[in-house]
C-alpha positions as protocol buffer text, in pm:
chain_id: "A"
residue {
  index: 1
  type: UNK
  ca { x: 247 y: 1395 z: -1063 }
}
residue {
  index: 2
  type: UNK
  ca { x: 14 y: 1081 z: -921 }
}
residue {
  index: 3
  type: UNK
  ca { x: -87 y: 818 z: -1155 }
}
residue {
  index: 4
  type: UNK
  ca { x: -501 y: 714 z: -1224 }
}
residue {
  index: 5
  type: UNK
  ca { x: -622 y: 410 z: -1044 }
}
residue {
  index: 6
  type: UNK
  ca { x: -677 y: 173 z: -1367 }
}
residue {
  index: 7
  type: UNK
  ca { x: -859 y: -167 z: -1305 }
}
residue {
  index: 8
  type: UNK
  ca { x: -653 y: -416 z: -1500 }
}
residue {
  index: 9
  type: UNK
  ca { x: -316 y: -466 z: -1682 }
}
residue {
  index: 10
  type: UNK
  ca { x: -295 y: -464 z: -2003 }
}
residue {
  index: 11
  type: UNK
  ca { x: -4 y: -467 z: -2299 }
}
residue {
  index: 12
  type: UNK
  ca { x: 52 y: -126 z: -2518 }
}
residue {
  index: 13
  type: UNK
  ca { x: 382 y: -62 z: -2708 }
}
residue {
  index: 14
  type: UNK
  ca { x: 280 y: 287 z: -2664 }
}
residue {
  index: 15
  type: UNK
  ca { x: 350 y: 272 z: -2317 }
}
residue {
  index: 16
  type: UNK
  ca { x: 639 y: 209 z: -2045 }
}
residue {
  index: 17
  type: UNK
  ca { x: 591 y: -52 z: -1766 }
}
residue {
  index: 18
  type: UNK
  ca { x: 700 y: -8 z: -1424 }
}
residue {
  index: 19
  type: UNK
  ca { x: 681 y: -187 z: -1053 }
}
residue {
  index: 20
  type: UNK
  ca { x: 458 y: -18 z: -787 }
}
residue {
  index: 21
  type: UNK
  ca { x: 693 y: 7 z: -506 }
}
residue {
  index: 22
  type: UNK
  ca { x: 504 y: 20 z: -164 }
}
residue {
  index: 23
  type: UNK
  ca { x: 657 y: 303 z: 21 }
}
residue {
  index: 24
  type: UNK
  ca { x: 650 y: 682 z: 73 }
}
residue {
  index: 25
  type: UNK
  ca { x: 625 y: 888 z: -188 }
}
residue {
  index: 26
  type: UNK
  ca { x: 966 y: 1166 z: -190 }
}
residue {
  index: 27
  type: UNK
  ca { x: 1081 y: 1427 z: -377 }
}
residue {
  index: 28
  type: UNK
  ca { x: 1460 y: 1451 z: -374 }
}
residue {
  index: 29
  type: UNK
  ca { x: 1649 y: 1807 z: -432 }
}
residue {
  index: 30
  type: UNK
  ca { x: 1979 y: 1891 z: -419 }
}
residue {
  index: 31
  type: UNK
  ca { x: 1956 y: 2249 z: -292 }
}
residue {
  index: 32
  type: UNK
  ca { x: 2273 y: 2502 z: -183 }
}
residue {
  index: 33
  type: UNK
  ca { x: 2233 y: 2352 z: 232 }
}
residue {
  index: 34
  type: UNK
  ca { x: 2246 y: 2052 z: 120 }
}
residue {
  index: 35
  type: UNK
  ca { x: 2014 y: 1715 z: 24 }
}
residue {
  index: 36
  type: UNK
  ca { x: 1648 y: 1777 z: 84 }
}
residue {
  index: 37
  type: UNK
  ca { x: 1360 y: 1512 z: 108 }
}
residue {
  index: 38
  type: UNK
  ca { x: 1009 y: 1593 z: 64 }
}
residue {
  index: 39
  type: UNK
  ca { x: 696 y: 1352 z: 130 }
}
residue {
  index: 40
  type: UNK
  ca { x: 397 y: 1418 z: -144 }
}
residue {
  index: 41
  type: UNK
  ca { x: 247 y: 1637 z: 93 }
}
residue {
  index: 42
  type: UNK
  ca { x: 527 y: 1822 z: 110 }
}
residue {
  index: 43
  type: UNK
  ca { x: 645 y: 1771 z: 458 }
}
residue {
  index: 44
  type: UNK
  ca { x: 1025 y: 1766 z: 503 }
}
residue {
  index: 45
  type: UNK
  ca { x: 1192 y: 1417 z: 548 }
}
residue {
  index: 46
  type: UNK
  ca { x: 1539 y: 1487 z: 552 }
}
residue {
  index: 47
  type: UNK
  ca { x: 1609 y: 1403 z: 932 }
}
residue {
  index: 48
  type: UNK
  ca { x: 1420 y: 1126 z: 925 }
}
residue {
  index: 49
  type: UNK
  ca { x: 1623 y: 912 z: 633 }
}
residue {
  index: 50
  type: UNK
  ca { x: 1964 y: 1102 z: 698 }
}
residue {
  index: 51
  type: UNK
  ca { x: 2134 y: 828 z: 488 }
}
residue {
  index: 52
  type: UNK
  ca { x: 1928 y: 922 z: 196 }
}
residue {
  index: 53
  type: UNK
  ca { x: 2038 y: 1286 z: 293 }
}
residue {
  index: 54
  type: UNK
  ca { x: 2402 y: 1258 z: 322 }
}
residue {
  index: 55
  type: UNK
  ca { x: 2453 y: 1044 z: 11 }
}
residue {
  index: 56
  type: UNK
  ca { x: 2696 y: 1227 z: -255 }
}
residue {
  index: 57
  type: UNK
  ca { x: 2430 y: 1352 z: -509 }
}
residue {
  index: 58
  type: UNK
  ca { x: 2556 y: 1576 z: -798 }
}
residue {
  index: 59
  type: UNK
  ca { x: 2421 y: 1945 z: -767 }
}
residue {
  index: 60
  type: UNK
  ca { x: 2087 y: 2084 z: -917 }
}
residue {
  index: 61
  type: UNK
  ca { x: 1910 y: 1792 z: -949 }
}
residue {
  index: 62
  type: UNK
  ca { x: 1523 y: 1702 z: -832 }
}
residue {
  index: 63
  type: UNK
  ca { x: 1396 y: 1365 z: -872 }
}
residue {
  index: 64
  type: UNK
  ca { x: 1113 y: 1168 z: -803 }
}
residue {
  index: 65
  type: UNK
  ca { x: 1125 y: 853 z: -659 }
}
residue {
  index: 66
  type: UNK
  ca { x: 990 y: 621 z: -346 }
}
residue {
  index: 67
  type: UNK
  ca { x: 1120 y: 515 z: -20 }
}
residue {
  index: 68
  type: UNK
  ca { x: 1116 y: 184 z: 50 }
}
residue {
  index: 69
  type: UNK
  ca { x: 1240 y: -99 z: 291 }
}
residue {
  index: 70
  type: UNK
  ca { x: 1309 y: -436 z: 131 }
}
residue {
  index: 71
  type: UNK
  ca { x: 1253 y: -760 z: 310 }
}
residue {
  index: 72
  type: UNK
  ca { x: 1449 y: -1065 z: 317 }
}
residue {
  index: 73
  type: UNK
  ca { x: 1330 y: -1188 z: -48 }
}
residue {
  index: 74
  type: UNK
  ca { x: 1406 y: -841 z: -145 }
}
residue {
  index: 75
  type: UNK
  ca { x: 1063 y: -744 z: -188 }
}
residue {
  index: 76
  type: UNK
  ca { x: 961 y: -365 z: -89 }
}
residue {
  index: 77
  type: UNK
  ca { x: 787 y: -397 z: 268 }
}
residue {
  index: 78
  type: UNK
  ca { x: 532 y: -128 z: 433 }
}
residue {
  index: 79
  type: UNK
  ca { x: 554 y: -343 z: 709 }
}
residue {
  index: 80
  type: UNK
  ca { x: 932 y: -270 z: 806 }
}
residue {
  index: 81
  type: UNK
  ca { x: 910 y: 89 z: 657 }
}
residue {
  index: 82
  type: UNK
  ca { x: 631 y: 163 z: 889 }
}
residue {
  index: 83
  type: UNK
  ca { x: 876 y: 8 z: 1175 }
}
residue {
  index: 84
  type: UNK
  ca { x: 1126 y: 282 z: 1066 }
}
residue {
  index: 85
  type: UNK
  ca { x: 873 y: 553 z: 1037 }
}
residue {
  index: 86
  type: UNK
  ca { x: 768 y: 491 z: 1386 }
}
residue {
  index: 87
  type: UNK
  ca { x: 1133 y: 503 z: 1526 }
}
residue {
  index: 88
  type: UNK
  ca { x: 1276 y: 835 z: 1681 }
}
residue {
  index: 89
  type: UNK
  ca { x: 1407 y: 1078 z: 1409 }
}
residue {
  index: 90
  type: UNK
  ca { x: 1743 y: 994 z: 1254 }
}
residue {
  index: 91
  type: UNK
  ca { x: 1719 y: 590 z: 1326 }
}
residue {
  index: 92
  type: UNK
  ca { x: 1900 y: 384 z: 1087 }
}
residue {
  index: 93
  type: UNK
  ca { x: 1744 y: 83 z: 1266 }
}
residue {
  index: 94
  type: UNK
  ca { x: 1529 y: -9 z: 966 }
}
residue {
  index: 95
  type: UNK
  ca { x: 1777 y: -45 z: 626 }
}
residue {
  index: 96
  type: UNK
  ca { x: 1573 y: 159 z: 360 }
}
residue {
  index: 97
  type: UNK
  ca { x: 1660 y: 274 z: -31 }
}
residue {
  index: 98
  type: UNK
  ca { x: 1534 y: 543 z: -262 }
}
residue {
  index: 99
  type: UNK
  ca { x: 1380 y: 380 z: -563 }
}
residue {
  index: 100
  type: UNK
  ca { x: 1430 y: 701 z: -863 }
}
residue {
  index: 101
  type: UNK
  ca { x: 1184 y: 683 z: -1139 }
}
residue {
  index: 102
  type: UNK
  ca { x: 1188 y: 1034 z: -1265 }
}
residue {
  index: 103
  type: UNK
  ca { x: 1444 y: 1345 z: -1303 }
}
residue {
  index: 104
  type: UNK
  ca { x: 1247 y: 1693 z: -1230 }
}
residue {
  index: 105
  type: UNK
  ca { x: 1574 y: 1899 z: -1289 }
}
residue {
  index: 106
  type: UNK
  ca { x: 1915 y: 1848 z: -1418 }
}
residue {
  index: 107
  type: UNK
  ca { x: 2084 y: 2179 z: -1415 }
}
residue {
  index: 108
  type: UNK
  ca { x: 1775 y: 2287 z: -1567 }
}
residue {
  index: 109
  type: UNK
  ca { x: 1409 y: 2214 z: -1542 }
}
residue {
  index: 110
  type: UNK
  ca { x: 1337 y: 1876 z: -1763 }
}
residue {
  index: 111
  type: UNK
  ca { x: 911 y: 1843 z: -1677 }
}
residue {
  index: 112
  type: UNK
  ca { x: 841 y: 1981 z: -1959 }
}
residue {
  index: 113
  type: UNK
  ca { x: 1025 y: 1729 z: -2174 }
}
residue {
  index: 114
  type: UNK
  ca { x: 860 y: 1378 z: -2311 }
}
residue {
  index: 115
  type: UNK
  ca { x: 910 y: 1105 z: -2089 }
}
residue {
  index: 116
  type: UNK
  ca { x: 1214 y: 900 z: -2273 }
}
residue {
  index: 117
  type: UNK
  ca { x: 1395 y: 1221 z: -2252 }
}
residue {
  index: 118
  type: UNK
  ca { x: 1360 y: 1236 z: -1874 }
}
residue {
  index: 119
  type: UNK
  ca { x: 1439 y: 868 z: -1843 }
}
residue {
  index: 120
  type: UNK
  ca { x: 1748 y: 895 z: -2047 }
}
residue {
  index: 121
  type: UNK
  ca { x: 1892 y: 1161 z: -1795 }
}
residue {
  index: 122
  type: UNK
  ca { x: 1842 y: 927 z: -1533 }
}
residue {
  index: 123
  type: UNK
  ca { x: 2009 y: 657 z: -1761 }
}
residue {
  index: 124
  type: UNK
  ca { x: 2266 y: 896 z: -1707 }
}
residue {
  index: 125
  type: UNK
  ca { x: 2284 y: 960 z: -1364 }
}
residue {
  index: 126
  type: UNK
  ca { x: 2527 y: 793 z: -1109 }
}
residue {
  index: 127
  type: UNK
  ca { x: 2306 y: 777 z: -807 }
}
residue {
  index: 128
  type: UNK
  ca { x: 2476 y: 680 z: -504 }
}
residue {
  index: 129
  type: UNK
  ca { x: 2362 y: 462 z: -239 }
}
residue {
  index: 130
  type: UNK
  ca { x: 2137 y: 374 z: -80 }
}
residue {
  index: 131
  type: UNK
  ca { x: 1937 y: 491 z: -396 }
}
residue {
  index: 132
  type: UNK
  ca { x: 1864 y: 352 z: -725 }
}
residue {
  index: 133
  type: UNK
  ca { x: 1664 y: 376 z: -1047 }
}
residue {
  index: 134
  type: UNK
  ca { x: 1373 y: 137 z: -1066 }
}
residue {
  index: 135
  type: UNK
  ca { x: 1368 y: -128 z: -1323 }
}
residue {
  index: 136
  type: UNK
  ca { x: 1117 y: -53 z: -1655 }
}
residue {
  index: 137
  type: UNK
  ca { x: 1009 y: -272 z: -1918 }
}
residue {
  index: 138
  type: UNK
  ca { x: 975 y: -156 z: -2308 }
}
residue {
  index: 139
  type: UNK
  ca { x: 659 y: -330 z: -2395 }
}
residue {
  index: 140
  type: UNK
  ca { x: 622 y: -601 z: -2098 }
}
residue {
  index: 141
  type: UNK
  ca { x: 228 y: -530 z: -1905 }
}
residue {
  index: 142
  type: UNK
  ca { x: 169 y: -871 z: -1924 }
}
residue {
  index: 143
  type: UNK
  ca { x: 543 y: -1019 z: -1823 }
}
residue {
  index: 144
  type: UNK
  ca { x: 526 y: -733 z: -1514 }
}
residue {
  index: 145
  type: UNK
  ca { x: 190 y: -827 z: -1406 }
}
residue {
  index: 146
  type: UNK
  ca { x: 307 y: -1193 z: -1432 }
}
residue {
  index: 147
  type: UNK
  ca { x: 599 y: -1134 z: -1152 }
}
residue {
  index: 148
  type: UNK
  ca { x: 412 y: -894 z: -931 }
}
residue {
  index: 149
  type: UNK
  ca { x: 138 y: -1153 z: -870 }
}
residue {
  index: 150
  type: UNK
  ca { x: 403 y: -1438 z: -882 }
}
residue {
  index: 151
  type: UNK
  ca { x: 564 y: -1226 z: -564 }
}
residue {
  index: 152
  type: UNK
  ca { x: 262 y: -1079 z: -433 }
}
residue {
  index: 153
  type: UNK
  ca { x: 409 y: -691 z: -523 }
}
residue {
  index: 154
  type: UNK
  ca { x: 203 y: -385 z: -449 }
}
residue {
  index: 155
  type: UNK
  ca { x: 102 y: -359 z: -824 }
}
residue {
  index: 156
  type: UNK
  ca { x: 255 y: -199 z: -1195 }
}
residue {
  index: 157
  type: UNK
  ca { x: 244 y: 148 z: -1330 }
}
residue {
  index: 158
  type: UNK
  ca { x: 188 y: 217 z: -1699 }
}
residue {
  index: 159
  type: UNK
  ca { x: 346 y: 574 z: -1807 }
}
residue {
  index: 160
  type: UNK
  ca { x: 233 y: 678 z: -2180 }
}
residue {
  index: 161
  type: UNK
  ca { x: 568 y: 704 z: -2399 }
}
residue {
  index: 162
  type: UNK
  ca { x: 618 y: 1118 z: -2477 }
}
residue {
  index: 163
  type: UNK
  ca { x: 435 y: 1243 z: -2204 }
}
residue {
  index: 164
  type: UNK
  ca { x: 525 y: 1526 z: -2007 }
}
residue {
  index: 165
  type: UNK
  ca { x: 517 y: 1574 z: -1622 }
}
residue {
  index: 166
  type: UNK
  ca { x: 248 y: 1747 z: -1457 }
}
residue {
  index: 167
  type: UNK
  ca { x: 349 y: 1838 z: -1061 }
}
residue {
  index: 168
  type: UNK
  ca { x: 53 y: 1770 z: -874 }
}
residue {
  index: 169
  type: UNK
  ca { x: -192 y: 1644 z: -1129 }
}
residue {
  index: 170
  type: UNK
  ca { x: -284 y: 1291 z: -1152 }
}
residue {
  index: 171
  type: UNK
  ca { x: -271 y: 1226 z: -1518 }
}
residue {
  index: 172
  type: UNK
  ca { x: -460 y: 935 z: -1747 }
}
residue {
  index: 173
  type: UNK
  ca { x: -75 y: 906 z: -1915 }
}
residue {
  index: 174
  type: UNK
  ca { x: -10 y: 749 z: -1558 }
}
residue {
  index: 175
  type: UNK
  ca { x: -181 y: 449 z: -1468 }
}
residue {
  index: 176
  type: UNK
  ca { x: -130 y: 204 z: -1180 }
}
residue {
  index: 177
  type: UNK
  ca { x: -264 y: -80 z: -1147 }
}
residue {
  index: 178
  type: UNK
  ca { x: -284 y: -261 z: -819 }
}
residue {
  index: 179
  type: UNK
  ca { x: -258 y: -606 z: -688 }
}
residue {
  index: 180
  type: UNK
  ca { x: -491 y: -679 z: -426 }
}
residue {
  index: 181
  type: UNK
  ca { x: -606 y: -1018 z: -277 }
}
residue {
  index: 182
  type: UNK
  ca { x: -900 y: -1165 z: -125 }
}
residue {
  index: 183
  type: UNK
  ca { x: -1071 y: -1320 z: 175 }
}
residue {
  index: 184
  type: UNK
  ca { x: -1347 y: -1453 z: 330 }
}
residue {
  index: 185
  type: UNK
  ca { x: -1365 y: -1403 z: 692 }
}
residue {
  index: 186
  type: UNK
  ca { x: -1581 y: -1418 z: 992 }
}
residue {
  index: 187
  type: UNK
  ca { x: -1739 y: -1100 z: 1168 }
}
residue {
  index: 188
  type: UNK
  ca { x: -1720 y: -1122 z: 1555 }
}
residue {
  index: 189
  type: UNK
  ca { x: -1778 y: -769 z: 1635 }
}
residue {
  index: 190
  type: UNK
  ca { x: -1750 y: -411 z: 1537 }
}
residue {
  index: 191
  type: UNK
  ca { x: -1631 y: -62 z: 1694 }
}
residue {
  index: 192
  type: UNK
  ca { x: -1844 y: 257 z: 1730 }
}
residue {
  index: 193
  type: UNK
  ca { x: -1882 y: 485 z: 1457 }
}
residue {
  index: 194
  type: UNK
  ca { x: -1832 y: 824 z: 1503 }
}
residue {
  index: 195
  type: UNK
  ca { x: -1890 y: 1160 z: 1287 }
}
residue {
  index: 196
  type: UNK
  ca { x: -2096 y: 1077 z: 1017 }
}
residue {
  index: 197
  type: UNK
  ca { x: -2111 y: 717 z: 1102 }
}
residue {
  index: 198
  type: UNK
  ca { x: -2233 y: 786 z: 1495 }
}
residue {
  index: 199
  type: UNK
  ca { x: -2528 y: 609 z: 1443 }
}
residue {
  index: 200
  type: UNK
  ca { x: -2388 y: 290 z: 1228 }
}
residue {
  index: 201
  type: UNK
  ca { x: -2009 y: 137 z: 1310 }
}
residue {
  index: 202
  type: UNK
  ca { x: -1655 y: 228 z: 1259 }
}
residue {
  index: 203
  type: UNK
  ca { x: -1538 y: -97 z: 1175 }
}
residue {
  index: 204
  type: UNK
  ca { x: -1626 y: -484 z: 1168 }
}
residue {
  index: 205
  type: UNK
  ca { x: -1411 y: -673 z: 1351 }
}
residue {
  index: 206
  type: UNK
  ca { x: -1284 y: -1024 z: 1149 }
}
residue {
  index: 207
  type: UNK
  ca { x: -1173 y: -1349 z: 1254 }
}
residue {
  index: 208
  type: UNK
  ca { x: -1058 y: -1689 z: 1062 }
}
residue {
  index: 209
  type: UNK
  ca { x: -1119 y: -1993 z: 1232 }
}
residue {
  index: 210
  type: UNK
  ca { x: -845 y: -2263 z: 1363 }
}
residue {
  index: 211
  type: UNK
  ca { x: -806 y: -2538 z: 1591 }
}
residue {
  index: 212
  type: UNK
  ca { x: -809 y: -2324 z: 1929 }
}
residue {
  index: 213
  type: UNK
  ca { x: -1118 y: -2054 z: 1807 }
}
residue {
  index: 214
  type: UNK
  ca { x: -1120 y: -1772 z: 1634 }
}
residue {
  index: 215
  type: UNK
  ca { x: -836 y: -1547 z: 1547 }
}
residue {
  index: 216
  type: UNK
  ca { x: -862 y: -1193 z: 1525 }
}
residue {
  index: 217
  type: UNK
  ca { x: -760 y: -1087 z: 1162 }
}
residue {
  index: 218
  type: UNK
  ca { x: -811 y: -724 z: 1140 }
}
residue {
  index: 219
  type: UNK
  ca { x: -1090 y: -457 z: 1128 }
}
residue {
  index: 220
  type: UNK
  ca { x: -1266 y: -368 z: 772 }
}
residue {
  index: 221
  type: UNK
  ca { x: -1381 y: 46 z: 825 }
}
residue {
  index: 222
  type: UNK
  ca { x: -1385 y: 109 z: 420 }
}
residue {
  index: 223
  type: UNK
  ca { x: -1613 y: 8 z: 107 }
}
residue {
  index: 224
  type: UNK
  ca { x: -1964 y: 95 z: 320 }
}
residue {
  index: 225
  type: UNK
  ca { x: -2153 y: 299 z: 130 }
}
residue {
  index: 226
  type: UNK
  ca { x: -2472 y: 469 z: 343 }
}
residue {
  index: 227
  type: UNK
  ca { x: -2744 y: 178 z: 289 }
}
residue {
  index: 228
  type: UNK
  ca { x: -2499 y: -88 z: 351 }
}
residue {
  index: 229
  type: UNK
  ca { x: -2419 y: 73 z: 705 }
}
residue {
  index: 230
  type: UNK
  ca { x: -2731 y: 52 z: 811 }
}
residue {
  index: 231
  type: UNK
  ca { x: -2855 y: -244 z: 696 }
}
residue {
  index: 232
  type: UNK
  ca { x: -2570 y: -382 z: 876 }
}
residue {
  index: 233
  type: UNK
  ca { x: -2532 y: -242 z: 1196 }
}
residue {
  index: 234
  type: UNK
  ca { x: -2939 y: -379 z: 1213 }
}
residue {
  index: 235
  type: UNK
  ca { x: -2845 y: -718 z: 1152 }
}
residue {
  index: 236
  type: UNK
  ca { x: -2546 y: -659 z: 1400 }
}
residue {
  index: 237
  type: UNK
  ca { x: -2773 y: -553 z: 1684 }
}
residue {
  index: 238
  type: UNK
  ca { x: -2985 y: -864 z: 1659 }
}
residue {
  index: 239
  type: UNK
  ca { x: -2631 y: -1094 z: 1648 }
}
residue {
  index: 240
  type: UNK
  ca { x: -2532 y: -902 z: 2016 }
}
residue {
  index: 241
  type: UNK
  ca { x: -2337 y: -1109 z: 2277 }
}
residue {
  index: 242
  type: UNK
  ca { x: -2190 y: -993 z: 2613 }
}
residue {
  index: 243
  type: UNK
  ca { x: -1857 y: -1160 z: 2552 }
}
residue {
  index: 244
  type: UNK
  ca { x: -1579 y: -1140 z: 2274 }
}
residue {
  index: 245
  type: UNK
  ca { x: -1606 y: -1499 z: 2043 }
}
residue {
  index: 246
  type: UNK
  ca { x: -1205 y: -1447 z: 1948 }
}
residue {
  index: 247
  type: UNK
  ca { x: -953 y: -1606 z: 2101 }
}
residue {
  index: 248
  type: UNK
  ca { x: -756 y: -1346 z: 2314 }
}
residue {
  index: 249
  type: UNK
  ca { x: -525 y: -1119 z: 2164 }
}
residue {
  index: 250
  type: UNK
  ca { x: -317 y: -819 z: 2329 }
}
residue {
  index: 251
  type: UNK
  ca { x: -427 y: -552 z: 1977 }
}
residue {
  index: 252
  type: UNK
  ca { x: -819 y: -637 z: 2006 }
}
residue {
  index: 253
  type: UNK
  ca { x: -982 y: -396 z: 2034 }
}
residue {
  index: 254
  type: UNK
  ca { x: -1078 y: -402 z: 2380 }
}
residue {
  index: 255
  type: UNK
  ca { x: -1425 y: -67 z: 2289 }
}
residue {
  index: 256
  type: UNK
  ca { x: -1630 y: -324 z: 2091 }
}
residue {
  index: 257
  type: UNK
  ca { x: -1993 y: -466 z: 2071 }
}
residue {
  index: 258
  type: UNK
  ca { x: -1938 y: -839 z: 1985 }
}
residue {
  index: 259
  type: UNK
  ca { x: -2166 y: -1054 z: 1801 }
}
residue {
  index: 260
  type: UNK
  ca { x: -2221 y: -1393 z: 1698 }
}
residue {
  index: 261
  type: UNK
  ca { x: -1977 y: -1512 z: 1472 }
}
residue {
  index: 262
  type: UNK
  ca { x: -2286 y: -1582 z: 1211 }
}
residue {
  index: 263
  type: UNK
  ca { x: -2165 y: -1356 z: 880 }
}
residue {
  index: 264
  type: UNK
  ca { x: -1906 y: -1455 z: 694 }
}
residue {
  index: 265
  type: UNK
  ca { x: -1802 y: -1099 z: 480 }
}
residue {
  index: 266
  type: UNK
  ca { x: -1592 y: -1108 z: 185 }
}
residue {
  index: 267
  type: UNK
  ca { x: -1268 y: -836 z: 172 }
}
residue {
  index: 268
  type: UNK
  ca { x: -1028 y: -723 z: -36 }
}
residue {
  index: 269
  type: UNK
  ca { x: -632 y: -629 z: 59 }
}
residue {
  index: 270
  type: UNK
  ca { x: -322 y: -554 z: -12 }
}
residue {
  index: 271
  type: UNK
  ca { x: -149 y: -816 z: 184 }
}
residue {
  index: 272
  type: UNK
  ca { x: -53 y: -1003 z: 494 }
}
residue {
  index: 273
  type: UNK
  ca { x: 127 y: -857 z: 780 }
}
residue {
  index: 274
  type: UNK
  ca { x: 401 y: -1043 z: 963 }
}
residue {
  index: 275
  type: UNK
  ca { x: 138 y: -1046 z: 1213 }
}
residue {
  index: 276
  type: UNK
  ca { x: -136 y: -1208 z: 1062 }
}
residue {
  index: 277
  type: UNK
  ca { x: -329 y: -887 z: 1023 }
}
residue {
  index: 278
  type: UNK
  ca { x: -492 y: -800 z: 657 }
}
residue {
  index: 279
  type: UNK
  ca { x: -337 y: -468 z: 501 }
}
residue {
  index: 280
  type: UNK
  ca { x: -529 y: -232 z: 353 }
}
residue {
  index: 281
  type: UNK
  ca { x: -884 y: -412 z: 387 }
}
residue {
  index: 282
  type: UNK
  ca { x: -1232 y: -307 z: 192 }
}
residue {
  index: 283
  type: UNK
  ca { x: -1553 y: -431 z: 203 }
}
residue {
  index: 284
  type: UNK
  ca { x: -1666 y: -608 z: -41 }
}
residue {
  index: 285
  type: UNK
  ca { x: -2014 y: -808 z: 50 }
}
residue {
  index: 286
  type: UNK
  ca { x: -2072 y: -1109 z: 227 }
}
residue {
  index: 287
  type: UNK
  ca { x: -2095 y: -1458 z: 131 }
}
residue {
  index: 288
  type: UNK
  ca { x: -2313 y: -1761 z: 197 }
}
residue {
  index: 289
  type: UNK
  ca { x: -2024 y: -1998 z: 245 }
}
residue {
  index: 290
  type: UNK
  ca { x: -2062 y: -2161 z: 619 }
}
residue {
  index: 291
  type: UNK
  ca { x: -1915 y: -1979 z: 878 }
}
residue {
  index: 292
  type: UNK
  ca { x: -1691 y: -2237 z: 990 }
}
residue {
  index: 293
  type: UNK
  ca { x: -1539 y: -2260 z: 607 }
}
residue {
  index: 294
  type: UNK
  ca { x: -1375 y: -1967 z: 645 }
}
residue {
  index: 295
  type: UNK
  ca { x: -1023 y: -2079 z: 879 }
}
residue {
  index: 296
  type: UNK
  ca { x: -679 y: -1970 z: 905 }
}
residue {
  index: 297
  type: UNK
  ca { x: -568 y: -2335 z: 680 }
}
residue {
  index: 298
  type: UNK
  ca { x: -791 y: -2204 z: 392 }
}
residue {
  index: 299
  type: UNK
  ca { x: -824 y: -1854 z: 388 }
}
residue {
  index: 300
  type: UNK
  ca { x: -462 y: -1733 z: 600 }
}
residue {
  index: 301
  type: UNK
  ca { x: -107 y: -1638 z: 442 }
}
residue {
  index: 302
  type: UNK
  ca { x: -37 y: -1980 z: 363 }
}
residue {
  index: 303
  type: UNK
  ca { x: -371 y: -2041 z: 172 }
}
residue {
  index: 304
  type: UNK
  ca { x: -202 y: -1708 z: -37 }
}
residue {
  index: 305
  type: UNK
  ca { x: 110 y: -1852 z: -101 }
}
């Protein structure tokens, strides 16, 4: 069951509040072989998170949950989880948990039964490590929303009280709300377009501005709609320079057409990487702030904080 995208929080005794964990979706059964993960798509995940797998679950039970790996202020991290994902199969390099928020199946099939009654059996459940049953609040959307932007979480999800559970619908009596953040930065180039976009760009390359030039912050591919992407890549073509304005860095893209660093665009994302890169950027417009306003002092991680 996947939740609706739902643009703000808001406060409903009618309805149970939850964190968004930022990890891979997995559904956990305990089948006759043995523990079984499965990703949302339903590709098998067991070898990869074998001490998921090998924890001492009780028999006949399905549950629905996220994999996460938590940071050093505890805090869920795609970051490190995309570390472990990367790693050869079976790694336990990268720490992660299961975080629980649903019970399919109990010795017999539960989907079908209001969502207190599901929570209660996991109430009930003595889930080993490294999992555990995510936190919920009664009647809290505005207390939730108050500590996920306080620690810069992924975002809450609302779940109506007495609905039922849907595999593979997303529902309106799920709703998740997500936390995103904002910058202005400074286009220095973009990559080629291909498919539909052959004849526009891929992505515009973004910079912030500090004391030794421009730093490379990330590429912005999404939130383009067919006018935009053209009325862009003209303006790019006049901006054209034979040489890249950022200062260097080893994950530039090295296939770009640079231009003067002239627009200043305004994007929306998830978060900062330990890198300095932006997470999960979108397109949002550009401003008419000066170009040089928009530096790693004002704009960067510590500008978020």
């Amino acid at each position: 069951m996947l939740a609706s995208p739902w643009q703000r929080p808001f406060v409903d005794d009618e309805w149970v509040f939850e964190l968004k964990w930022d990890g891979i979706r997995c559904l956990l059964s305990v089948e006759a072989e043995g523990v079984r993960l499965h990703s949302r798509r339903g590709n098998d995940m067991t070898s990869r998170y074998p001490e998921i797998a090998s924890a001492a679950f009780p028999g006949g039970l399905v549950l629905d949950g996220e994999i996460v790996a938590l940071d050093d202020r505890g805090n869920p991290s795609f970051e490190l989880l995309q570390g472990r994902m990367n790693l050869g199969r079976g790694s336990r390099s990268v720490p992660v948990s299961l975080v629980v928020f649903d019970v399919l199946h109990a010795g017999e099939p539960l989907i079908g039964l209001p969502l207190e009654e599901r929570l209660a059996h996991l109430d009930d459940l003595d889930l080993p490590a490294p999992c555990f049953a995510g936190e919920r609040f009664e009647a809290g959307g505005a207390k939730v929303w108050e500590f996920v932007t306080e620690r810069r979480l992924e975002g809450m999800v609302a779940k109506r009280r007495g609905s039922r559970y849907f595999p593979g619908m997303r529902s309106p009596d799920w709703r998740k709300i997500s936390n995103f953040q904002q910058v202005r930065a400074v286009v220095g180039g973009f990559t080629a377009g291909t498919g539909g976009r052959n004849s526009t760009f891929g992505a515009l390359l973004l910079g912030l501005w500090t004391d030794g030039g421009l730093r490379w912050i990330g590429s912005v591919g999404s939130g383009f709609d067919d006018d935009a992407l053209r009325a862009i890549r003209s303006a790019l073509d006049e901006m054209a320079i034979p040489a890249s304005p950022f200062i260097g860095d080893p994950e530039l893209p090295t296939a770009a057409t640079w231009v003067a660093p002239q627009l200043v665009a305004v994007v929306r994302f998830k978060q900062w990487t330990a890198a300095g890169r932006l997470r999960a950027p979108s397109f949002k417009g550009f401003s008419d702030h000066p170009t040089r306003s928009a530096t790693w002092n004002t704009e960067g991680p510590a500008h978020a904080e």
